[in-house]
C-alpha positions as a Markdown table, in Angstrom:
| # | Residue | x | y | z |
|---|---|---|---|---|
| 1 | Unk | -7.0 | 84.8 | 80.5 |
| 2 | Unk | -8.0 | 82.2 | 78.4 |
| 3 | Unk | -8.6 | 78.5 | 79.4 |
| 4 | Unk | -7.0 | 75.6 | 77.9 |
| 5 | Unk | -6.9 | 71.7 | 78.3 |
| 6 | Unk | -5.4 | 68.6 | 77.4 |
| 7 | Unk | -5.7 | 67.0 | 73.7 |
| 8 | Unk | -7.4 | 63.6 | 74.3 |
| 9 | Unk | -5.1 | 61.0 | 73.7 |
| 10 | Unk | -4.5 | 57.5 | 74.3 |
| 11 | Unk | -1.3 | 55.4 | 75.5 |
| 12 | Unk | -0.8 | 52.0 | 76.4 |
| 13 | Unk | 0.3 | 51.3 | 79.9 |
| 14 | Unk | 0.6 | 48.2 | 82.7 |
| 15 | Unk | 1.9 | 48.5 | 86.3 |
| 16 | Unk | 5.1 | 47.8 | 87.2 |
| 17 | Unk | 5.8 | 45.2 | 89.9 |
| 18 | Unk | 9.3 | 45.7 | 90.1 |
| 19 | Unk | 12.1 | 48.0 | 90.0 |
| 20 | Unk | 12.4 | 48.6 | 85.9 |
| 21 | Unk | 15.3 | 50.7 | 84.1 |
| 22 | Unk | 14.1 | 52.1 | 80.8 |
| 23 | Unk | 17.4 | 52.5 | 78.7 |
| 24 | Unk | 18.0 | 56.0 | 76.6 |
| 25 | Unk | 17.2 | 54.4 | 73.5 |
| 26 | Unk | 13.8 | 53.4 | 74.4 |
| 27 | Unk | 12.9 | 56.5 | 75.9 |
| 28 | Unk | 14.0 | 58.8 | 73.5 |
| 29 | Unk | 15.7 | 61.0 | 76.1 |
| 30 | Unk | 19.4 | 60.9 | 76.9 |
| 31 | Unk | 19.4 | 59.4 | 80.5 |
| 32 | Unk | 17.7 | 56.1 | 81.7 |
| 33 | Unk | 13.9 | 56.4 | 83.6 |
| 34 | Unk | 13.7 | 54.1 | 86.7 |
| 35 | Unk | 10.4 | 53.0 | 87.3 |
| 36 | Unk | 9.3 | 51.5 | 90.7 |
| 37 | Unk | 6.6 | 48.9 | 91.9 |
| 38 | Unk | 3.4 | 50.7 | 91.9 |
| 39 | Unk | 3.9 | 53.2 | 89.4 |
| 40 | Unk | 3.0 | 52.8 | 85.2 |
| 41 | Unk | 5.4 | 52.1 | 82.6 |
| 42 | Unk | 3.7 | 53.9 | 79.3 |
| 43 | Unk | 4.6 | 54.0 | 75.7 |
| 44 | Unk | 2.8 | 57.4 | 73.7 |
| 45 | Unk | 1.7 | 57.4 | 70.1 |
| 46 | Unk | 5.2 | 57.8 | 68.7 |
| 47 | Unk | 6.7 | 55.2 | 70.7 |
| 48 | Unk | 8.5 | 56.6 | 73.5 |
| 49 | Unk | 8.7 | 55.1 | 76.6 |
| 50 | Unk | 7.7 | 56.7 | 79.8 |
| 51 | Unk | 7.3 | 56.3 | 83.9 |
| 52 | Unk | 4.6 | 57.8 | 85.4 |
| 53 | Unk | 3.8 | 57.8 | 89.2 |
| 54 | Unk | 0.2 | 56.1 | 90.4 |
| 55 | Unk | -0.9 | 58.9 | 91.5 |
| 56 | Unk | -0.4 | 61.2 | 88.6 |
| 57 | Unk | -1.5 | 58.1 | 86.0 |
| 58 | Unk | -4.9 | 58.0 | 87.9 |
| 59 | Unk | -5.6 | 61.3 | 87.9 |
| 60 | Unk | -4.7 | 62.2 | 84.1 |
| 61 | Unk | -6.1 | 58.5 | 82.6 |
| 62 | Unk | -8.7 | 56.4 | 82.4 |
| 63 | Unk | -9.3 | 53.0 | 80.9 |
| 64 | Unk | -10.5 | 52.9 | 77.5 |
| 65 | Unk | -13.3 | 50.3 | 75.9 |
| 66 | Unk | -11.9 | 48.4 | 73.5 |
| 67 | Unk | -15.4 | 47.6 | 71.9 |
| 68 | Unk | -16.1 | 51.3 | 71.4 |
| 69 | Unk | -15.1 | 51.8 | 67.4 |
């Protein structure tokens, strides 16, 4: 079987400190994300808005240099 893995790419992201609803338009999806303390609020390369859990966000990212070109 072959072997795959993930396309690098990069997202912005901050850690939420409180309870955050993300409306339908900002996500892109039809129902609203709730995002809890502790856990990332992200935006991808097209714009979408995401949760993601702190576990699952430190596991699949890592910070990026800003002085690397």
């Amino acid at each position: 079987m072959a072997r795959f893995r993930t396309i690098p790419t990069f997202i912005e992201a901050r850690r939420v400190q409180r309870r955050t609803v993300i409306a339908p338009a900002a996500n892109g999806h039809q129902g609203m994300y709730v995002v809890y303390p502790g856990d990332y609020l992200c935006v991808d390369r097209e714009g979408r808005t995401f949760p993601c859990k702190a576990e699952d966000f430190e596991r699949q990212y890592e910070p990026v240099d800003e002085s690397d070109p």
